[in-house]
Chimera marker file (.cmm) of the C-alpha trace (Angstrom):
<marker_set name="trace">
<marker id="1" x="-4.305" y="-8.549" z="-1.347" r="1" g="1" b="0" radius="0.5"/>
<marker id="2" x="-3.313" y="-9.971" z="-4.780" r="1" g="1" b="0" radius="0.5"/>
<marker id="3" x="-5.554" y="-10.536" z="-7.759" r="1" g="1" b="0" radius="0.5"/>
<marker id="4" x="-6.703" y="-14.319" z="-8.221" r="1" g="1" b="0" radius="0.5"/>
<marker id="5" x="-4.627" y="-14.721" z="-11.613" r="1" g="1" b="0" radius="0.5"/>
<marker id="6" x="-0.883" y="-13.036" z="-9.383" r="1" g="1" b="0" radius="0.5"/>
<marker id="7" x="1.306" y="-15.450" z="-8.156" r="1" g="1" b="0" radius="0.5"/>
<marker id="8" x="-0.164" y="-15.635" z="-4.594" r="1" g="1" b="0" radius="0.5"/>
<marker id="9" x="3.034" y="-17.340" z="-3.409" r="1" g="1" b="0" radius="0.5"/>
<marker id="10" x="5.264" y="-15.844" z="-5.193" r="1" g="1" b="0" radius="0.5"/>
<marker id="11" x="3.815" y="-12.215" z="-3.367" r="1" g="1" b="0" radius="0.5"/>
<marker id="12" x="3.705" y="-13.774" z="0.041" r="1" g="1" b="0" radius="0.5"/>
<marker id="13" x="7.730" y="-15.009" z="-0.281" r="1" g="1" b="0" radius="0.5"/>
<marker id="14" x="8.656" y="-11.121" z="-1.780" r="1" g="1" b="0" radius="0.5"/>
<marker id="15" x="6.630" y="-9.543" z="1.107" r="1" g="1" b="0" radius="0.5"/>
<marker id="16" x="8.126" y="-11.779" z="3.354" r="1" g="1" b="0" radius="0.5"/>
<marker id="17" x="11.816" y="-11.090" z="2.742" r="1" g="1" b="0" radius="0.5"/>
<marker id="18" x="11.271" y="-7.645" z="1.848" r="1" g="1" b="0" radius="0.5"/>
<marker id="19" x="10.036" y="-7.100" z="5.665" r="1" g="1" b="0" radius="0.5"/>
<marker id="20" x="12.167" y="-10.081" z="6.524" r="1" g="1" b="0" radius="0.5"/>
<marker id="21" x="9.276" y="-11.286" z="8.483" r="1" g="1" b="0" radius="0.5"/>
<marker id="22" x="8.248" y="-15.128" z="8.382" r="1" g="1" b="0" radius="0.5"/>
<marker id="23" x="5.163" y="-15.626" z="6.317" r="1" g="1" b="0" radius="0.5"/>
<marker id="24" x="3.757" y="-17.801" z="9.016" r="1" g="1" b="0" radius="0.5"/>
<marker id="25" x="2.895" y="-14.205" z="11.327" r="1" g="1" b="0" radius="0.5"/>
<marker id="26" x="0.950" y="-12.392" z="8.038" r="1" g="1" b="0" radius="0.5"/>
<marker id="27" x="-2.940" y="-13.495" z="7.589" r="1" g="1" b="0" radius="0.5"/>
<marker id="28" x="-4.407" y="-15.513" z="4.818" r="1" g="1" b="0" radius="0.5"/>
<marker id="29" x="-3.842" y="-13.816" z="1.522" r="1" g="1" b="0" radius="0.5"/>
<marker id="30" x="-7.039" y="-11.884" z="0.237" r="1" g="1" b="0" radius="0.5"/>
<marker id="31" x="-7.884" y="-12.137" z="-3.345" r="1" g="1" b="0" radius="0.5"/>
<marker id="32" x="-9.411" y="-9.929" z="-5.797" r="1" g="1" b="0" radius="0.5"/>
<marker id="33" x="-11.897" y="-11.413" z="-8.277" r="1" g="1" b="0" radius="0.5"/>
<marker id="34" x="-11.132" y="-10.723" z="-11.946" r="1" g="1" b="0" radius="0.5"/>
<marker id="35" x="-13.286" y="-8.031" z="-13.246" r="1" g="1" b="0" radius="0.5"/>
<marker id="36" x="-12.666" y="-8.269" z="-17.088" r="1" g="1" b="0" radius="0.5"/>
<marker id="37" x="-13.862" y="-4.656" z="-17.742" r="1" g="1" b="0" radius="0.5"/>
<marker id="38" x="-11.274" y="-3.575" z="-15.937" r="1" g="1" b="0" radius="0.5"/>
<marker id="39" x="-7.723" y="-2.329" z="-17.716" r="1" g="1" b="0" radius="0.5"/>
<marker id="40" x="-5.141" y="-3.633" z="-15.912" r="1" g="1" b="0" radius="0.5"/>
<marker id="41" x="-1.490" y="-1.646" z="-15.992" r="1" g="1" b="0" radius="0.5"/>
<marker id="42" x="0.062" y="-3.341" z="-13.151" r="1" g="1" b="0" radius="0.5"/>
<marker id="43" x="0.442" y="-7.129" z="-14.676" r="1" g="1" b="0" radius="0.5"/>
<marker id="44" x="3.489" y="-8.802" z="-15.267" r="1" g="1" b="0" radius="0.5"/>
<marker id="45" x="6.254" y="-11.100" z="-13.790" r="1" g="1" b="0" radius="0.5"/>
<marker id="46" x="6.919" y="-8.223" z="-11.115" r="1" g="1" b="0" radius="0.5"/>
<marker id="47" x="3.467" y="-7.741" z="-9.621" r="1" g="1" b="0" radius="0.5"/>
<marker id="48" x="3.200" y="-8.203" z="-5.687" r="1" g="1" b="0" radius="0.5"/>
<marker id="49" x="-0.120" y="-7.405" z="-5.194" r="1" g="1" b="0" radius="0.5"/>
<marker id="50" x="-0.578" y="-4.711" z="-2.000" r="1" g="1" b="0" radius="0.5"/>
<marker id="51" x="0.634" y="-5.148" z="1.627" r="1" g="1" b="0" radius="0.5"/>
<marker id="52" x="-2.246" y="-4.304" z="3.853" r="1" g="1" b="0" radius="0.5"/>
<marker id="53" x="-1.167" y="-3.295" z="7.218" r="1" g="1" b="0" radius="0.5"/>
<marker id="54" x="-4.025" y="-3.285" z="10.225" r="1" g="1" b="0" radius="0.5"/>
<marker id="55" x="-3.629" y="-1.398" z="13.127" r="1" g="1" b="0" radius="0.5"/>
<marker id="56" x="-5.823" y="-1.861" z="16.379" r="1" g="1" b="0" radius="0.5"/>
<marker id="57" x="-8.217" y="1.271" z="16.887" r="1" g="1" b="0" radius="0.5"/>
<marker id="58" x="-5.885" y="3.529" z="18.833" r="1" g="1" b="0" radius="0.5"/>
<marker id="59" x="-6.928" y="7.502" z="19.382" r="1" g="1" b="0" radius="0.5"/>
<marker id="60" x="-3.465" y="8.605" z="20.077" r="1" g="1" b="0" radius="0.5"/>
<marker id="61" x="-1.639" y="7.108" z="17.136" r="1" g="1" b="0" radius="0.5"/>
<marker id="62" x="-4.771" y="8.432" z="15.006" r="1" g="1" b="0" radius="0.5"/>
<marker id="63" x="-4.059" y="12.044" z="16.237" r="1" g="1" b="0" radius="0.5"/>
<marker id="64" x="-0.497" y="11.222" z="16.163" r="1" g="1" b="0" radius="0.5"/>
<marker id="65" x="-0.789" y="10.304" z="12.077" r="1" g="1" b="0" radius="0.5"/>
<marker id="66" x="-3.203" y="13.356" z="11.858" r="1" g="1" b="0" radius="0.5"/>
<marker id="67" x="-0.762" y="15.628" z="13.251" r="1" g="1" b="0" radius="0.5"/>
<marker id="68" x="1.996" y="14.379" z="11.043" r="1" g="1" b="0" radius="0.5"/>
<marker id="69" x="0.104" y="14.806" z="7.888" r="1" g="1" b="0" radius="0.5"/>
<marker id="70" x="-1.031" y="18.560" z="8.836" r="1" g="1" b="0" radius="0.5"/>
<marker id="71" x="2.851" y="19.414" z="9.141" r="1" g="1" b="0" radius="0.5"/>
<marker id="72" x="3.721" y="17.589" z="6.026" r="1" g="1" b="0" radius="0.5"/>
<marker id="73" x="0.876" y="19.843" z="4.284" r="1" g="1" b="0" radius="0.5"/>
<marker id="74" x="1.522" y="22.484" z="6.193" r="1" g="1" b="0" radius="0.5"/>
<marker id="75" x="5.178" y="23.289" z="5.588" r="1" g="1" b="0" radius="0.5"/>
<marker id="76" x="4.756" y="22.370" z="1.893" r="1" g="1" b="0" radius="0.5"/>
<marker id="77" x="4.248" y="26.013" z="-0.449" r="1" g="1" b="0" radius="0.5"/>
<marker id="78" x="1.876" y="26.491" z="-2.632" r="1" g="1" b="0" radius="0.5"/>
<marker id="79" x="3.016" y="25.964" z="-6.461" r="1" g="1" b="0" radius="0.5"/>
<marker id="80" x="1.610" y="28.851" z="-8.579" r="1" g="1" b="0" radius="0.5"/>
<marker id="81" x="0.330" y="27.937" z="-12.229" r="1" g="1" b="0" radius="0.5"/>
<marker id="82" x="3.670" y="28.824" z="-13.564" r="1" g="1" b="0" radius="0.5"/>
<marker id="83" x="5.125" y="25.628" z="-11.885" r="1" g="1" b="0" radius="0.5"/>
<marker id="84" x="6.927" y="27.999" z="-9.211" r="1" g="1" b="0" radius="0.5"/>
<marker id="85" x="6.628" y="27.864" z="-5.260" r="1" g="1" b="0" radius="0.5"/>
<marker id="86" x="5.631" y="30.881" z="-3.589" r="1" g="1" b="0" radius="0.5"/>
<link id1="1" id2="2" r="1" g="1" b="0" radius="0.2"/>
<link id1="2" id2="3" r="1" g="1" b="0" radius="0.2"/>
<link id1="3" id2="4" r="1" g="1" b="0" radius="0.2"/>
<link id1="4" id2="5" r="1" g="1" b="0" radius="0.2"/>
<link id1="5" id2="6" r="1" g="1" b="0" radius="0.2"/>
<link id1="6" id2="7" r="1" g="1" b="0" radius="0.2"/>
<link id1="7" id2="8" r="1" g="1" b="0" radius="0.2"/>
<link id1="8" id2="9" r="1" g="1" b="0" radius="0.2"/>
<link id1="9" id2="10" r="1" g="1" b="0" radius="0.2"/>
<link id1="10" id2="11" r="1" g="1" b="0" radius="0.2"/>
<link id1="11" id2="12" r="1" g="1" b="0" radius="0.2"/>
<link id1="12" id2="13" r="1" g="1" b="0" radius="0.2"/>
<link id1="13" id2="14" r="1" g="1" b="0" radius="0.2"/>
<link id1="14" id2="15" r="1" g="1" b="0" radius="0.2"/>
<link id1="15" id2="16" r="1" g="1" b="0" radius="0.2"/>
<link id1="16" id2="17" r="1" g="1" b="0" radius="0.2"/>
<link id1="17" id2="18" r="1" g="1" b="0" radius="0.2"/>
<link id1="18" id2="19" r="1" g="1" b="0" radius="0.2"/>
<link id1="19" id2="20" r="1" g="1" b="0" radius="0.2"/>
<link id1="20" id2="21" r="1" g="1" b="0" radius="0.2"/>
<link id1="21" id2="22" r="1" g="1" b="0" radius="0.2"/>
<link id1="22" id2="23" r="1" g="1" b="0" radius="0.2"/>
<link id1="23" id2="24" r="1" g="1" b="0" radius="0.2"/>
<link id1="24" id2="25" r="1" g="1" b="0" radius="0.2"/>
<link id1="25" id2="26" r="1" g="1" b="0" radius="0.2"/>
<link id1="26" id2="27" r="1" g="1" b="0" radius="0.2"/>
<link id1="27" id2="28" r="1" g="1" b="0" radius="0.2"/>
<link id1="28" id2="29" r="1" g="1" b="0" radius="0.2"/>
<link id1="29" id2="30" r="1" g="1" b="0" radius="0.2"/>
<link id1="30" id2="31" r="1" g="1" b="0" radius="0.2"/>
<link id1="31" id2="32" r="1" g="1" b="0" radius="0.2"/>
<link id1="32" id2="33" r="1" g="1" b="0" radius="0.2"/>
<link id1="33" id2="34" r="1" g="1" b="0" radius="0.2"/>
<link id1="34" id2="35" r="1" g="1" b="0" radius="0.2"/>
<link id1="35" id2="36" r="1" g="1" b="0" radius="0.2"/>
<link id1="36" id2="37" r="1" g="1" b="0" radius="0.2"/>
<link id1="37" id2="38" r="1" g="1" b="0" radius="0.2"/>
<link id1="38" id2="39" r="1" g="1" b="0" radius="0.2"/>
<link id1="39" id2="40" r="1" g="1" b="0" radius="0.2"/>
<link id1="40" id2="41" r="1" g="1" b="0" radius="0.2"/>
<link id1="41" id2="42" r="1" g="1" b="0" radius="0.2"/>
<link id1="42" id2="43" r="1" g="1" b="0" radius="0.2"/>
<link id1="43" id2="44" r="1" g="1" b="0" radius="0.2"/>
<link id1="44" id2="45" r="1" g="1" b="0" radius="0.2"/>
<link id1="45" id2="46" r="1" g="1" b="0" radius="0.2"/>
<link id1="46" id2="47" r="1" g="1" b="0" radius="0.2"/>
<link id1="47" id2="48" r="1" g="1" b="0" radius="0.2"/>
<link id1="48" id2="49" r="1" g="1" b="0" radius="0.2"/>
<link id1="49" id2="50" r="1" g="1" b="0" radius="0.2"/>
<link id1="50" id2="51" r="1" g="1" b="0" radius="0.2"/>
<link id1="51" id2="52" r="1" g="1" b="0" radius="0.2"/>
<link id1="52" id2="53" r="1" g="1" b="0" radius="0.2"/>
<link id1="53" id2="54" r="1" g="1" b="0" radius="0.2"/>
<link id1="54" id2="55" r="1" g="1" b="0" radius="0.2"/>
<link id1="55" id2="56" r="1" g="1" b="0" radius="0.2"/>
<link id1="56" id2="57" r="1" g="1" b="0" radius="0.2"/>
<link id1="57" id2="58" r="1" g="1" b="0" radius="0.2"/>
<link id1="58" id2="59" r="1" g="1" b="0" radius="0.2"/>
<link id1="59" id2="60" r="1" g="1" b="0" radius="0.2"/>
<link id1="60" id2="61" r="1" g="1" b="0" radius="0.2"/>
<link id1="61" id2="62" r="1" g="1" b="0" radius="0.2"/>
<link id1="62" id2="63" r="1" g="1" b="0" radius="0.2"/>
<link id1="63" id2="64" r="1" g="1" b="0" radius="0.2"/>
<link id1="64" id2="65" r="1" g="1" b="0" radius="0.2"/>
<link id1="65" id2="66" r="1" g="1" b="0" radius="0.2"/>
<link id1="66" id2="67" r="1" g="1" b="0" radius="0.2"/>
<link id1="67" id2="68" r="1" g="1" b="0" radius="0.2"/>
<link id1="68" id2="69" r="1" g="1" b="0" radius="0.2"/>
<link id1="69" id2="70" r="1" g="1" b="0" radius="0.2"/>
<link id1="70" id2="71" r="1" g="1" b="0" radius="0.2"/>
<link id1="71" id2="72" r="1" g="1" b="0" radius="0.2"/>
<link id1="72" id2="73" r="1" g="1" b="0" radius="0.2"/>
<link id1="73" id2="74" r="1" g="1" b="0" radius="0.2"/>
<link id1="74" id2="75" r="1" g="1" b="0" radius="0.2"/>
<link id1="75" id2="76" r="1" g="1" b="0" radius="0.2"/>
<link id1="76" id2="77" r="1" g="1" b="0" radius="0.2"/>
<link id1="77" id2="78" r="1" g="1" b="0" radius="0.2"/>
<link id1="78" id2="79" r="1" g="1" b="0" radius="0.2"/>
<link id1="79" id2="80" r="1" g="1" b="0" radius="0.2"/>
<link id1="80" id2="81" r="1" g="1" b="0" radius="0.2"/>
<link id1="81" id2="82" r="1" g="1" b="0" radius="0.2"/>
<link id1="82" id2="83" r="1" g="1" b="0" radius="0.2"/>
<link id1="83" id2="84" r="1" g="1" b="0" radius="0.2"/>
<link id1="84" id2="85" r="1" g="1" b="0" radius="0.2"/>
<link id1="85" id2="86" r="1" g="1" b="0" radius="0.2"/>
</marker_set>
């Protein structure tokens, strides 16, 4: 997904080495319509747009992603308002 003023083809080439996947297995590009009351930050030479990643409706990796999450938020301590963990 890639705004319609990005370089789509530059974003498809940088995805494409970065996962060093050919381009030919990723679907068309999406683009975003320009919405000029929107504030942009992330313009520039540099921008990529966002890899979206699908994955077919599987319960087990669902519970699987769940359960990862709940220990990531589990084992992290609370921070207290003085910035220290408890």
């Amino acid at each position: 997904m890639i705004h319609e003023t990005g370089d789509v083809e530059g974003a498809e080439r940088y995805w494409s080495d970065l996962l060093e996947a050919d381009a030919s297995q990723f679907p068309r590009t999406t683009l975003k319509k320009h919405n000029p009351k929107t504030t942009r930050r992330n313009v520039g030479e540099d921008y990529r747009g966002c890899l979206v990643i699908g994955v077919l409706p599987s319960a087990e990796l669902y519970r699987r992603i769940e359960g990862w999450w709940y220990g990531i938020v589990g084992a992290a301590a609370p921070v207290t308002d003085s910035g220290n963990r408890t």
